[in-house]
Structures are given as structure tokens and as C-alpha cells.
N, C-alpha and C positions, 0 to 999 in steps of 0.2 A: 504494500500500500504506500502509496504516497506521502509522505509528511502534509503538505499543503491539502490536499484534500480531510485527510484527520482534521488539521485544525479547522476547515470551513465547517465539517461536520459537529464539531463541540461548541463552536461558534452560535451554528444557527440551534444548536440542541439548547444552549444557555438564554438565544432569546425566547427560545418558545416556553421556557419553564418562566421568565420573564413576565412573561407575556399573561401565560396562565395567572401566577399569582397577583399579578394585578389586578385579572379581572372576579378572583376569588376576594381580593381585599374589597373590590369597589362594592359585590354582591354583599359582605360581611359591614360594609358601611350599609346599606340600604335596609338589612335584616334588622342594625340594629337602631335606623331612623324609624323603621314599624312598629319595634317593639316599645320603644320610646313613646310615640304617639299613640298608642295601643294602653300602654300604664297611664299615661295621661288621662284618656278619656276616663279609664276605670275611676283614677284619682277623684275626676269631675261630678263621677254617678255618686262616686260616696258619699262629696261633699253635700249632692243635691238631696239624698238620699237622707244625712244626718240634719242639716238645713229644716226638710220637710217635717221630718218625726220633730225636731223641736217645736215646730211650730203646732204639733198635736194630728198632722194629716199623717193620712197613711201612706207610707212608703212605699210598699209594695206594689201598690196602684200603680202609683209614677213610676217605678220603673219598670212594672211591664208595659207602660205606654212607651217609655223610652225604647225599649225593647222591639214593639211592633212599630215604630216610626224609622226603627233602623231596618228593619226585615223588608216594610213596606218600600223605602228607598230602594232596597238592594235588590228586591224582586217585584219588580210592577207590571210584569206581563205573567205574573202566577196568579192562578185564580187559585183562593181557600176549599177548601171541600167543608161541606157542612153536614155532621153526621146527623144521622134522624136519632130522636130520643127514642134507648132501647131499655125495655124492662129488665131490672137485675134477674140474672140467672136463678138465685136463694132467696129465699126468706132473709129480711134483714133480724130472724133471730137465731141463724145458722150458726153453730160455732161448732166445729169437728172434734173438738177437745172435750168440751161437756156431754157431748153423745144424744143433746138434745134437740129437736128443732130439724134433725138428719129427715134421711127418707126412710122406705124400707129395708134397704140393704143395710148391714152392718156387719165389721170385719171381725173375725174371728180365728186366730192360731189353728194349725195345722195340728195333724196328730203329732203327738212324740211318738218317739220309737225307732225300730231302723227302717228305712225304705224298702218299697217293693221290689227293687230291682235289685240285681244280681251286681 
């Protein structure tokens, strides 16, 4: 091999790694300009969040409006679906633990002893 040739090839090998990291640094600037802005807004909901409740309102409210004002922006050619009011499945005096309020079936241990099979 050529000397000349080796070095143009380390050459151009040192700008492409060059090259790379830079564009890895500039993407690691940009990740951490989001996450920046990202704690920020959080910081904002707290504020407005604590703000509210001193004032006696309810929080929660405000921020699921905050919530669906952001959804709303970010998706305005989605339509919601609107589920139909479905009758619960149980009795609301069903509890599986107290054995009361069940159906007819009720679970029962298996025999002791050895198995049928061989």
C-alpha cells in the first residue's frame, strides 16, 4: 500500500467521525432544549395548579382542561368516540371475598388423595 493513500484514508476517516459527533452534539443540544421546555411547562401547571387550590377551586378541573386544550391543539382532525352508557356487569353488592351477592356457581377444592392416572 501506498503511504499517501493510508494517510488520505485516516484523513477522510477522522473527518467523518468529525462530522458525526457534531451532528450527535447538535441533536444532544436540541434533546436537551425539549426537555428544558418540557420541565418548564410542568413547573407552570404546578404553579397554576397550587395558585388554584389556594384560592379554594378545584385543581383537578383545571388541569384536565389544561390537559384537553393541549390534546385538542395537537389532534384537530380526531374525532372522540362516544361510548353508549353500558349496565355494570354485577350487582353493585358483588364482593367474591364475602361469598355473598355471587351467582349460583360456587368454587369448591378438588378431592384429596392420589390421582386417577397412572
Amino acid at each position: 500500500l501506498e503511504p499517501d493513500v493510508v494517510v488520505r484514508r485516516q484523513e477522510a476517516l477522522a473527518a467523518a467521525r468529525l462530522r458525526m459527533q457534531e451532528e450527535l452534539n447538535a441533536q444532544a443540544e436540541r434533546y436537551k432544549e425539549k426537555q428544558r421546555q418540557l420541565e418548564e411547562e410542568r413547573r407552570r401547571q404546578k404553579i397554576a395548579m397550587w395558585e388554584s387550590m389556594q384560592e379554594g377551586k378545584s385543581y383537578k378541573g383545571n388541569l384536565k382542561l389544561n390537559q384537553q386544550e393541549v390534546e385538542s391543539a395537537a389532534s384537530t382532525s380526531a374525532v372522540p368516540k362516544s361510548k353508549p352508557n353500558k349496565k355494570p356487569l354485577r350487582g353493585g353488592g358483588y364482593n367474591p371475598l364475602s361469598g355473598e351477592g355471587g351467582g349460583t356457581c360456587s368454587w369448591r377444592p378438588g378431592r384429596r388423595g392420589p390421582s386417577a392416572g397412572g
